[in-house]
C-alpha positions in Angstrom: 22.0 15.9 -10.2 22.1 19.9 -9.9 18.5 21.6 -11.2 18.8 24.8 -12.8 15.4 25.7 -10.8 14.6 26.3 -7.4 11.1 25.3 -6.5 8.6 26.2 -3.8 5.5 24.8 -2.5 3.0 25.1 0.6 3.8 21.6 2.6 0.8 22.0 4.7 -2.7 21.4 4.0 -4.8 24.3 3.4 -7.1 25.5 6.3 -6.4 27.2 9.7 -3.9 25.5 11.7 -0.7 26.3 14.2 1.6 26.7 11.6 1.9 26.6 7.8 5.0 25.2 5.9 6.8 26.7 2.8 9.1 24.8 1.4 11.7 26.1 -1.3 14.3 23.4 -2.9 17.1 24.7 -5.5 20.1 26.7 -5.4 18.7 29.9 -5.1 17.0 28.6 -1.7 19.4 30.4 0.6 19.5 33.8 -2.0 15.3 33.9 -1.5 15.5 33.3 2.1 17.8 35.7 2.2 15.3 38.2 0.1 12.4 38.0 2.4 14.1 38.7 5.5 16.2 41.0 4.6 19.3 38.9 6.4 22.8 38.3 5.1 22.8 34.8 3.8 25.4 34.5 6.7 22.5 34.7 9.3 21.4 31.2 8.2 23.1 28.5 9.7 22.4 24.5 8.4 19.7 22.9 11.2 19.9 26.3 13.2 15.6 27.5 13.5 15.8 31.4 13.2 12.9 33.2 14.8 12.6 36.6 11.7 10.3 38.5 10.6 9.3 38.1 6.2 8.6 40.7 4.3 7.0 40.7 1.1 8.7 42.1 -2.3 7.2 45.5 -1.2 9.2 45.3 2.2 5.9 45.0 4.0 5.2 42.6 6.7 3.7 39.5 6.2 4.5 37.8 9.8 7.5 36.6 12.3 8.2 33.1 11.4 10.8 29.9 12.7 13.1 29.5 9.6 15.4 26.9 9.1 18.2 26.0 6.1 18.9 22.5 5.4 22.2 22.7 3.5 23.0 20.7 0.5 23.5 17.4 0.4 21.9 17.0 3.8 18.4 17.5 3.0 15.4 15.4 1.9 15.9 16.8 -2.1 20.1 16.8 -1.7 19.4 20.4 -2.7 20.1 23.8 -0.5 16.5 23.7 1.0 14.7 26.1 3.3 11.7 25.3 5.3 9.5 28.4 6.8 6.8 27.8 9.5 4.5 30.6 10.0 1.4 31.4 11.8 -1.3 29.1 10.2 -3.7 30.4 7.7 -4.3 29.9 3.9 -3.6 33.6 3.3 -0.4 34.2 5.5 1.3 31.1 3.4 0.1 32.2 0.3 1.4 35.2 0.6 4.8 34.2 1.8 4.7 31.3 -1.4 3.6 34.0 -3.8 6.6 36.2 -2.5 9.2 32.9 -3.1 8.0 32.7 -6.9 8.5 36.7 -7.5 12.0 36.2 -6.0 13.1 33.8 -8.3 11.4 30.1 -7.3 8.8 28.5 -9.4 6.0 26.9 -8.4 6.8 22.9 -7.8 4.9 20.8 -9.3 3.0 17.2 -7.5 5.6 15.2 -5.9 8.7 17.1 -7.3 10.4 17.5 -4.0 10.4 13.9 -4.0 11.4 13.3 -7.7 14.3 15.3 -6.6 15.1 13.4 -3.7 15.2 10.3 -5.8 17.3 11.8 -8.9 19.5 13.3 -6.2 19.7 9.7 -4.9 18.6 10.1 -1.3 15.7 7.8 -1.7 14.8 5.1 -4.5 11.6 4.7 -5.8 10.3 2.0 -3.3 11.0 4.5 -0.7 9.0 7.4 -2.9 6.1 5.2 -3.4 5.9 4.5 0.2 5.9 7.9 1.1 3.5 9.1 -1.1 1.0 5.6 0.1 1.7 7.1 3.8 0.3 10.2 3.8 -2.8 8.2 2.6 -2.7 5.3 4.9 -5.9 3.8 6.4 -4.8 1.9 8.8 -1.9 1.2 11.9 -0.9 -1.6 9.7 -0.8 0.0 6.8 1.6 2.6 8.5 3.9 0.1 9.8 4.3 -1.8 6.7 5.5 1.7 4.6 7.5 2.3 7.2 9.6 -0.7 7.0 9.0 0.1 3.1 10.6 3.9 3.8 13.3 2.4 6.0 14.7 0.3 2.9 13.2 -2.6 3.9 11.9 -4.0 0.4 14.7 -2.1 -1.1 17.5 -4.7 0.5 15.5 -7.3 -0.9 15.0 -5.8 -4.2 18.3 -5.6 -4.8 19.4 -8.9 -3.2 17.7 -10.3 -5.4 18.8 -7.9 -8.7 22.3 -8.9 -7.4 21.8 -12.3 -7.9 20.1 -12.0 -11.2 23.3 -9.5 -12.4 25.6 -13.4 -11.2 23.6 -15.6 -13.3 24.1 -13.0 -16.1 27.1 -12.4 -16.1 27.9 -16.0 -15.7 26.1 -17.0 -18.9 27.8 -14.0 -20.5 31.1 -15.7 -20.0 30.1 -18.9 -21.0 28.6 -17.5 -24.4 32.5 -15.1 -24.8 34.4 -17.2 -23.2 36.2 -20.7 -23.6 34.1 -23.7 -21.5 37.1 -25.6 -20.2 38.2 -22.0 -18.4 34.7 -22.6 -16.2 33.2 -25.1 -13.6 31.6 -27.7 -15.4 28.6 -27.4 -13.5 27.8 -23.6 -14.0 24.6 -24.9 -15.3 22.6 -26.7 -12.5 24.1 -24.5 -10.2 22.4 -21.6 -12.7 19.4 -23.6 -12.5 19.0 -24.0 -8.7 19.6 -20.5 -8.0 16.8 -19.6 -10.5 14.5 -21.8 -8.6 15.5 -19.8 -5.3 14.8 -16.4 -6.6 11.6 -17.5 -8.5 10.4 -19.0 -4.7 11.6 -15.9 -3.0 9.0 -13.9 -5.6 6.4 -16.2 -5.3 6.3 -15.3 -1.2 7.0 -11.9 -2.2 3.4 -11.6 -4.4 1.5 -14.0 -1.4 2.4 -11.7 1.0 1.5 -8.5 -1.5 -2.3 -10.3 -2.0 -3.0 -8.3 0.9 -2.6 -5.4 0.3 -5.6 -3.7 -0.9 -6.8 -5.3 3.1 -4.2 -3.8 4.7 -3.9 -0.4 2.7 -7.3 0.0 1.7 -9.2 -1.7 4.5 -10.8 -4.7 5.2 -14.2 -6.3 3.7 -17.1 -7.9 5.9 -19.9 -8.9 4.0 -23.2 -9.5 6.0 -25.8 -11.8 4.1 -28.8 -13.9 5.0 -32.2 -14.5 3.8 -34.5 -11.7 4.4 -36.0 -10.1 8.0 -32.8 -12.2 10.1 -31.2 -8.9 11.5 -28.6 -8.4 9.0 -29.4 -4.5 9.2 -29.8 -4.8 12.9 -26.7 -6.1 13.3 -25.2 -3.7 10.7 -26.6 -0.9 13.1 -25.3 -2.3 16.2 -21.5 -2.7 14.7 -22.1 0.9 13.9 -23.7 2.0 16.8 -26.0 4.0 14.8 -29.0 3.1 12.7 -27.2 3.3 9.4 -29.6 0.6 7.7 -33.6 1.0 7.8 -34.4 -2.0 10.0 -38.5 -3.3 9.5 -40.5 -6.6 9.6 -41.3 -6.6 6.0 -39.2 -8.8 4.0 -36.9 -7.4 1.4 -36.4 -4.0 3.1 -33.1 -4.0 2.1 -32.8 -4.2 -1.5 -29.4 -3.0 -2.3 -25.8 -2.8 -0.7 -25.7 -0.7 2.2 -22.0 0.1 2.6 -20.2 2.2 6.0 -16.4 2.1 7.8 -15.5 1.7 11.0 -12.7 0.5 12.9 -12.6 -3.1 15.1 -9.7 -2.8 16.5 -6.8 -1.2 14.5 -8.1 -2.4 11.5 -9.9 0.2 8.9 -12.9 -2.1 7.9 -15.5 -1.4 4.9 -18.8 -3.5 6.2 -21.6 -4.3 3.4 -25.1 -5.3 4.3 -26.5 -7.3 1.6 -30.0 -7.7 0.6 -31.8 -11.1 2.0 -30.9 -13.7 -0.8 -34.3 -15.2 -1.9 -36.2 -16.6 -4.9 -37.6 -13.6 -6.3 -39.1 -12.1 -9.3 -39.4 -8.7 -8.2 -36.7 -7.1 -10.7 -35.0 -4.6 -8.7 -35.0 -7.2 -5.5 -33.2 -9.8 -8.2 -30.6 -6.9 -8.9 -30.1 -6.6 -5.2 -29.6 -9.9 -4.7 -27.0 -10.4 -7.6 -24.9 -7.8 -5.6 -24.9 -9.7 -2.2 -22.9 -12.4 -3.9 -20.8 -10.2 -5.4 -20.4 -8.9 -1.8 -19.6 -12.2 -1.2 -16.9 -12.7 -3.7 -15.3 -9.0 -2.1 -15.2 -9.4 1.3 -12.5 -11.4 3.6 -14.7 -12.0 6.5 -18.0 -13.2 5.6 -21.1 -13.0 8.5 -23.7 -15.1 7.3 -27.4 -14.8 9.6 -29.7 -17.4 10.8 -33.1 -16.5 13.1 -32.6 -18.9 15.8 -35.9 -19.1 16.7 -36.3 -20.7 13.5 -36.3 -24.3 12.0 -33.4 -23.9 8.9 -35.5 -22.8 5.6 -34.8 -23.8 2.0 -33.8 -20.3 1.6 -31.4 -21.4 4.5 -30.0 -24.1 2.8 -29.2 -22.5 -0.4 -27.2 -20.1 1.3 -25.1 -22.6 3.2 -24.7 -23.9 -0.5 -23.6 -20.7 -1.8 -21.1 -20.3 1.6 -19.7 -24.1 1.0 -18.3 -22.8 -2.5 -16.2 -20.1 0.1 -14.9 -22.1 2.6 -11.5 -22.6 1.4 -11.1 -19.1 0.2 -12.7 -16.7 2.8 -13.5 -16.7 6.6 -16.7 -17.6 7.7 -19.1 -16.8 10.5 -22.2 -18.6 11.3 -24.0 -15.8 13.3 -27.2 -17.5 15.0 -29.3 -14.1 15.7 -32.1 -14.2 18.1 -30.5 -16.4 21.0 -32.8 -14.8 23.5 -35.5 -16.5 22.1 -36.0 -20.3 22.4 -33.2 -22.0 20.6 -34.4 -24.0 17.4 -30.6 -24.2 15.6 -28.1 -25.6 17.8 -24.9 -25.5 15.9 -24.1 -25.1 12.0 -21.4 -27.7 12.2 -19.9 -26.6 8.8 -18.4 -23.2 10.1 -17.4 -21.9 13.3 -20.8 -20.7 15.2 -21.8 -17.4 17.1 -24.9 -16.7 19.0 -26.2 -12.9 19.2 -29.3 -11.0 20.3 -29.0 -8.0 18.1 -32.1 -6.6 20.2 -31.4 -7.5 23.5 -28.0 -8.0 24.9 -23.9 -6.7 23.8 -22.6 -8.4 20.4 -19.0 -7.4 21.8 -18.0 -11.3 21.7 -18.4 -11.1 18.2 -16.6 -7.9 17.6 -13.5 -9.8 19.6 -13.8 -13.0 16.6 -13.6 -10.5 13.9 -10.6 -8.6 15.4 -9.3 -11.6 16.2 -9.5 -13.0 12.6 -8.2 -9.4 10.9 -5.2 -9.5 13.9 -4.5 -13.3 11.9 -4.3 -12.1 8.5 -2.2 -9.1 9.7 0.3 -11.3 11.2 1.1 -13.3 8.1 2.0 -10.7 6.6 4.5 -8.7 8.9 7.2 -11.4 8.4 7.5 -10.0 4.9 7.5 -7.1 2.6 4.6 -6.0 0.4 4.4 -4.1 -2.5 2.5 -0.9 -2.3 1.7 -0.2 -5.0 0.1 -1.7 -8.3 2.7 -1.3 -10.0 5.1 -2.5 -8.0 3.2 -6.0 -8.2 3.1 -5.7 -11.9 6.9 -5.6 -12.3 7.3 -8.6 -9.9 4.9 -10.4 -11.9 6.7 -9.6 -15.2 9.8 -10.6 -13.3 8.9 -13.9 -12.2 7.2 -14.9 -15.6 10.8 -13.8 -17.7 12.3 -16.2 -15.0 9.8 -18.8 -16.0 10.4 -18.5 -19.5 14.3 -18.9 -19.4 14.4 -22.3 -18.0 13.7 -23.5 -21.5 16.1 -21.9 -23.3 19.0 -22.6 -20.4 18.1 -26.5 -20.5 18.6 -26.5 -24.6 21.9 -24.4 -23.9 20.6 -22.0 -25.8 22.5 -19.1 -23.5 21.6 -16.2 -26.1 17.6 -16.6 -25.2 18.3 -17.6 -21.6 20.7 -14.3 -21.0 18.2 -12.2 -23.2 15.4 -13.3 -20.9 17.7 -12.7 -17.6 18.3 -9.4 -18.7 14.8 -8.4 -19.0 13.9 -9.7 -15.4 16.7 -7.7 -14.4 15.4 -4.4 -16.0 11.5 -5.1 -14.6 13.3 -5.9 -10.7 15.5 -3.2 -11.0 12.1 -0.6 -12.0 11.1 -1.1 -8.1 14.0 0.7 -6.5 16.7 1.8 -9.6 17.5 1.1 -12.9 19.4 -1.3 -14.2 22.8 -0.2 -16.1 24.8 -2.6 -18.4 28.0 -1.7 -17.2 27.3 -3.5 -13.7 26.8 -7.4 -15.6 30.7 -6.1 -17.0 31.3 -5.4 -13.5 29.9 -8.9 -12.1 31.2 -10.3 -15.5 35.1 -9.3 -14.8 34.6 -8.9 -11.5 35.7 -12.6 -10.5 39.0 -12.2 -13.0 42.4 -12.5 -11.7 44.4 -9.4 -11.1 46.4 -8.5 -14.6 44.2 -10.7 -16.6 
C-alpha cells in the first residue's frame, strides 16, 4: 500500500544525548532529504551513511549530521525512508523535524511508522505488538520472549493453526455443495480429531500466556506474618535500605508497603503486609484486609515466624490462611530470629528457611527465590505467549467457537458447525492478519483434479 503522505517524527527520546533520530517515511522522503541539504537526490545512495551539513528552510545551519536513505521496499515502513542522526539535543532535532513538516512531511502520528510497516506487509500484528511491549520491557525474560514474538515465532504458530482451521472449513464446505459419495466416508471423525488437536494446542497456548503479567510486568512476593516478626526488617534487608519503618510496637505497619528490585534477572514488585491479627482498631482491620489480598496477588509468598517463639494462635491462623494456597502459589516458611535459641524446628507443611534479619546475610534466601522465579521462567520458554491482552482475548474467543462447534458437527448440522469454524478463523487470524474468504475457495478447490 502506497500513502499519499510522507510522515516525520523524532525516534529518540527527548533529553541530551549523542545523537537524535529523525525519521521521515513517504515518498517525498528522498525530495525533503534532498531539501535540507541542499544535495541532488543522486547524492543519496540506499544503506550508504552521508556525513552533510542541514540547513533549515532559511538556508541557515542547523548542524552536520550522518544521513542515511533506506530505499523502498527495503525499509522497516516498505516506504522510501530517510533516517538523520544529529548531535543530541531537544532543540537541534526539533528544529531539523520542524524543517521536514515545512518541506512537505506531516507530523506522524503514535505508532504510524509501524502501522505502515504492517499495511505495507513487512511485519503482522504479532510482530507490531511485540515491538511496541519491547520498548517497555521489564525484564531479560520479558525481552527474550518478544523477541522470539518479533522473529515470527507466534506468528508460524498462528497461522499453523489458521491453516488448519481454513482444511476443516473448507472440507465441510464441500460436504454441504457437494455430493457425499465423491468424499471419504470418514471426513467426520477425522474433522473431529483434528478439532480436539487444535483446541489442545490453545489450551497450552493460554497456560503458557497465564504468565505473562510475571514475566512482562514483574514478579509478586508477598511478605506476611503476625505483627513485630521482621516482616519490615526483612523487607529492608531485600532492599538494602530501610524502606519500611521497622519498631517494637505491634502493628507498626498498617498498610501495604510496596518497592522493586531485581533477584536475579527477574523484575520483582515485593509487598510487605501489615501483621495479620484479631483487631478492632478500624484502620489496622483495613490493613489487614489488604495483606490477604497481597496474598491472593503475589506468586512467591514469604510467610514469618519469631523463632524464639512457641507457635501463637495468631500463628496458626495464618498457617490456615497459607494451607488454602498451597496448591496455587509458592510458599516459604521463613523462621526469623535463628540467632536466638531455636523454639520452632521445622514447619513441616512448606519448605523451611532460617534467617537473622539482624545479625547475619539472608543471601541463602535470596538464592530460593531466584531459584523459584528461574522455575516458572523455564516453563514457559518452550512456548509462545501472548503479549498482549488482547491477544489472549482472541485465543479465548477462538477456543470457545471451537467448543461450541462440536455440537452442531456431531448432529451433522454442517451449516452451524462451518458458521462456528469461520468465526474462530476470523478471531485466530486477528493475531497476525485477517482472514479473507477467498483462501477457504482456495483450500476448498485446492485438492480438485486438474480440468475439473
Amino acid at each position: 500500500m502506497v500513502s499519499l503522505e510522507t510522515i516525520s517524527a523524532i525516534a529518540t527520546p527527548h533529553g541530551i544525548g549523542a545523537i537524535s533520530i529523525i525519521r521521515i517515511s513517504g515518498i517525498n522522503a528522498l525530495n525533503i532529504a534532498s531539501k535540507i541539504t541542499k544535495k541532488d537526490k543522486s547524492f543519496f545512495s540506499p544503506r550508504e551513511a552521508k556525513l552533510i551539513t542541514i540547513y533549515n528552510i532559511n538556508d541557515k545551519k542547523i548542524d552536520k549530521a550522518i544521513v542515511i536513505y533506506f530505499k523502498a521496499p527495503n525499509s522497516f515502513t516498505g516506504e522510501d525512508i530517510i533516517e538523520i542522526q544529529t548531535h543530541g539535543g531537544i532543540v537541534v532535532a526539533k528544529m531539523v523535524l520542524v524543517t521536514t513538516l515545512k518541506f512537505g512531511a506531516r507530523l506522524a502520528r503514535g505508532g504510524e511508522f509501524s502501522q505502515r510497516a504492517f499495511l505495507n506487509n513487512k511485519i503482522d500484528l504479532s510482530e507490531a505488538e511485540a515491538i511496541s511491549e519491547l520498548i517497555n520491557a521489564k525484564s531479560e525474560e520479558a525481552v527474550f520472549q518478544l523477541s522470539k514474538q518479533l522473529h515470527g515465532s507466534l506468528k508460524i504458530e498462528v497461522e499453523n493453526i489458521r491453516e488448519e482451521l481454513l482444511e476443516i472449513l473448507a472440507h465441510s464446505e464441500v460436504v454441504i455443495d457437494y455430493a457425499e459419495d465423491d468424499l471419504p466416508k470418514d471426513v467426520e471423525n477425522n474433522i473431529l480429531i483434528k478439532l480436539n488437536e487444535i483446541s489442545e494446542k490453545l489450551k497450552i497456548l493460554l497456560k503458557y500466556s497465564q504468565m505473562r503479567n510475571r514475566i512482562f510486568d514483574g514478579f509478586k512476593i508477598a511478605i506476611i506474618g503476625r505483627p513485630n516478626v521482621g516482616k519490615s526488617s526483612l523487607l529492608n534487608k531485600l532492599l538494602n535500605y530501610d524502606r519500611a519503618i521497622v519498631s517494637e510496637i505491634a502493628g507498626t505497619t498498617r498498610d501495604r508497603v510496596e518497592d522493586y528490585l531485581f533477584i536475579g534477572t527477574h523484575s520483582v514488585k515485593i509487598v510487605d503486609t501489615a501483621g495479620i491479627r484479631e483487631s478492632k482498631d478500624q484502620i489496622e482491620q483495613i490493613g489487614i484486609a489488604r495483606s490477604i489480598e497481597a496474598i491472593e496477588e503475589a506468586d512467591i509468598i514469604l510467610a514469618i515466624f519469631d523463632n524464639s517463639q512457641e507457635l501463637s494462635q495468631e500463628d496458626q491462623n495464618i498457617l490456615n490462611i497459607l494451607n488454602k494456597f498451597k496448591e496455587s502459589k509458592k510458599i516459604l516458611v521463613v523462621l526469623n530470629k535463628s540467632d536466638l535459641k531455636h523454639t520452632i524446628n521445622n514447619i513441616n507443611m512448606f519448605e523451611n528457611i532460617n534467617i537473622s534479619t539482624k545479625k547475619g546475610s539472608i543471601q541463602h534466601l535470596i538464592d530460593k527465590i531466584e531459584e523459584i522465579l528461574s522455575s516458572i521462567n523455564n516453563s514457559a520458554e518452550s512456548g509462545n505467549i501472548l503479549s498482549s491482552t488482547r491477544q489472549i482475548d482472541e485465543v479465548e474467543k477462538t477456543l470457545q467457537e471451537i467448543e461450541n462447534s462440536f455440537e452442531p458437527l456431531k448432529n451433522g448440522e454442517l451449516e452451524f458447525f462451518s458458521f462456528h469454524i469461520n468465526e474462530a478463523i476470523e478471531r485466530i487470524s486477528s493475531i497476525s492478519r485477517p482472514f479473507h474468504h477467498s483462501e477457504m475457495l482456495d483450500k476448498m478447490f485446492g485438492n480438485f483434479c486438474l480440468g475439473k
